[in-house]
C-alpha positions as CSV (number, residue, x, y, z in Angstrom):
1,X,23.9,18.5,-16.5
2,X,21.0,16.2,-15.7
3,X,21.0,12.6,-16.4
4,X,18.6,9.9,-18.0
5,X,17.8,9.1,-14.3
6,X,16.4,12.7,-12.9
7,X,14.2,13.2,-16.0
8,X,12.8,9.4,-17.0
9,X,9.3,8.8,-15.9
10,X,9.2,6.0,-13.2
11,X,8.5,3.2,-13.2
12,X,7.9,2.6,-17.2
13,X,4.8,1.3,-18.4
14,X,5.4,-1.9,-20.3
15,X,3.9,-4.3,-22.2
16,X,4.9,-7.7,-22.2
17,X,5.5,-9.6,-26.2
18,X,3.1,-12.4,-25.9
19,X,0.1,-9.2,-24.5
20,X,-2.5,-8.8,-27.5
21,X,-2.2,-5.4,-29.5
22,X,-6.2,-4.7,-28.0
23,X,-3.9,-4.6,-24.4
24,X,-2.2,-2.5,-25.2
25,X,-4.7,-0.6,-27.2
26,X,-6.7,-0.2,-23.9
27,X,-2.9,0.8,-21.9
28,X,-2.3,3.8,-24.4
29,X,-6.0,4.7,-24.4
30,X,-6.2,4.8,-20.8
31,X,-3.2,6.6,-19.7
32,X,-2.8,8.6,-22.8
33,X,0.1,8.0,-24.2
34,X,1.9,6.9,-27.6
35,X,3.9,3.9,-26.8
36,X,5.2,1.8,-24.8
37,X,8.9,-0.4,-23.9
38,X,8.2,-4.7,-24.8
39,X,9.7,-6.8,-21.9
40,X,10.1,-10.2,-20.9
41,X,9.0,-11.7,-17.7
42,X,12.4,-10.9,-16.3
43,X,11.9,-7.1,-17.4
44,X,14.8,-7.3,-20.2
45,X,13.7,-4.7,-22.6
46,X,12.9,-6.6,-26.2
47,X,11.2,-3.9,-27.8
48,X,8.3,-1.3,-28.3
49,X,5.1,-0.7,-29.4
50,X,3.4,2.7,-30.3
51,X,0.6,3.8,-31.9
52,X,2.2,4.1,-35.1
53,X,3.3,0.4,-34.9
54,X,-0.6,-0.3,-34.7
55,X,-1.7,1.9,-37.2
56,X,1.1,0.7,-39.8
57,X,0.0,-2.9,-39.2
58,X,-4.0,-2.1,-39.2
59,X,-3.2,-0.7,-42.6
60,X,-1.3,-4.0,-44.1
61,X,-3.7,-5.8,-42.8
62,X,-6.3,-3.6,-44.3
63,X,-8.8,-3.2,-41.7
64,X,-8.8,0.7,-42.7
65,X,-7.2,2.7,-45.2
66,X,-5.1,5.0,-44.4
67,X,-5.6,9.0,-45.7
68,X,-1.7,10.1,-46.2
69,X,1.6,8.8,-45.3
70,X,1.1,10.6,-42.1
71,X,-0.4,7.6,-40.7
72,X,-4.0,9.2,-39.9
73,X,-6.6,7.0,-40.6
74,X,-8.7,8.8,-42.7
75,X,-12.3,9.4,-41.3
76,X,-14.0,9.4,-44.9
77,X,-12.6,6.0,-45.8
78,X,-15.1,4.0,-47.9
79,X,-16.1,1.0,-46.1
80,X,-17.8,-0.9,-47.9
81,X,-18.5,-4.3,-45.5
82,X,-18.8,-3.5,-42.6
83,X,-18.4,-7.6,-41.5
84,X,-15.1,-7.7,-43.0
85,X,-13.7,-4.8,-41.2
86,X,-14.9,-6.3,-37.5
87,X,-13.2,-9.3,-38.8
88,X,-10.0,-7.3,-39.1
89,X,-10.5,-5.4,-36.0
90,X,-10.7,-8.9,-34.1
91,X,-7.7,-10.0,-35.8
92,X,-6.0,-6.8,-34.7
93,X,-7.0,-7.5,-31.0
94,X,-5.8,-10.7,-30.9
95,X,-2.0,-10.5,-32.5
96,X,0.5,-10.3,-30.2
97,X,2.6,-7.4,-29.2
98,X,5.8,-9.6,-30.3
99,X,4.3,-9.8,-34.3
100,X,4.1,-6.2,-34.6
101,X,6.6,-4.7,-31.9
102,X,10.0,-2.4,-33.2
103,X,12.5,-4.6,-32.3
104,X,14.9,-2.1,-32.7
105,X,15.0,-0.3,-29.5
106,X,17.6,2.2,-29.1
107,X,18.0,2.7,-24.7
108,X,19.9,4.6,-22.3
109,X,21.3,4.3,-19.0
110,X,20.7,5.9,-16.1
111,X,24.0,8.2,-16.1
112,X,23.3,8.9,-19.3
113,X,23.4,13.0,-20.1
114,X,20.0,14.1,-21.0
115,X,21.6,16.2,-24.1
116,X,22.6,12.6,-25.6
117,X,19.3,11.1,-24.7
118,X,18.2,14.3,-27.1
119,X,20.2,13.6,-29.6
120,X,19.4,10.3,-29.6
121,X,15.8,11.2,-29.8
122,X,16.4,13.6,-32.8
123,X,19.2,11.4,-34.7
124,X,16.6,8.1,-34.7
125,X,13.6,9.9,-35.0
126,X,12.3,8.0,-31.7
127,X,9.6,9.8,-29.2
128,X,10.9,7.0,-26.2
129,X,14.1,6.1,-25.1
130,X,13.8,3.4,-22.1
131,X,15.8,3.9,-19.5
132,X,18.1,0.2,-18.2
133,X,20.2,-0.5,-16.0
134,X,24.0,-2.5,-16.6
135,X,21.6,-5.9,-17.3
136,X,19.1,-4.1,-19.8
137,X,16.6,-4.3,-17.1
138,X,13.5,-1.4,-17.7
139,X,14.2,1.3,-15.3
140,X,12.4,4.1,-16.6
141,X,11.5,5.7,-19.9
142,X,12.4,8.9,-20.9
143,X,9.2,11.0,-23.9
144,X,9.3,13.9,-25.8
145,X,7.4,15.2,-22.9
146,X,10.0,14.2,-20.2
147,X,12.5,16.2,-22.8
148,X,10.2,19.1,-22.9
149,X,10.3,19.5,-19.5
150,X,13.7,19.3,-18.9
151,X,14.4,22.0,-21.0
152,X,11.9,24.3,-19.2
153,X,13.4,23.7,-16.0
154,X,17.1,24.9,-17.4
């Protein structure tokens, strides 16, 4: 049975609370991914932030509307000023991670069985589970994607 350990991606990407949301806009952009594990400057896991975190928030703060529950942003919003929504998008850029973060984090450890990372996964409706070690230090993260190929290579 593998472990948390032998299928996590190392080292985790991370994003620290007090990094603006357009960091970490410009993190998920560039390496393509959805989320990512909030730490503090000792690497304690506090958090995380994903895409849907930024979406969610855009939407209350109504920079764009959004098309369904989904969480798409609808590409034939009406937008009607133009100035207002670059005001919005500014605001975005410069929250901080820490206002609009999941505080919530469910992790693992490194021993844990990849099954109950799975279940995990499934029972929380979570696409990242970080990886810690006995002082909740970031160790690794384990995605859908890690999952995926687990599986494959059974």
């Amino acid at each position: 049975m593998q472990t948390a350990k032998e299928i996590m991606t190392k080292p985790a990407l991370s994003a620290r609370e007090t990094d603006t949301v357009k960091a970490v806009l410009e993190l998920l952009a560039e390496k393509r991914i959805s989320g990512v594990p909030v730490v503090d400057e000792d690497e304690k896991v506090l958090g995380v932030i994903s895409d849907t975190d930024i979406i969610r928030y855009a939407h209350q703060i109504s920079i764009v509307p959004l098309s369904n529950l989904s969480g798409w942003i609808s590409p034939y919003a009406e937008i009607s000023d133009l100035a207002s929504m670059r005001k919005g998008f500014d605001l975005l850029h410069r929250t901080d991670v820490s206002q609009i973060m999941t505080k919530k984090v469910y992790t693992v450890h490194e021993d844990a069985p990849a099954k109950e990372v799975a279940e995990l996964m499934n029972r929380h409706k979570i696409n990242r589970v970080p990886v810690v070690d006995t002082d909740n230090k970031l160790k690794g993260i384990v995605t859908r994607s890690d999952m995926v190929q687990c599986m494959a290579n059974l």
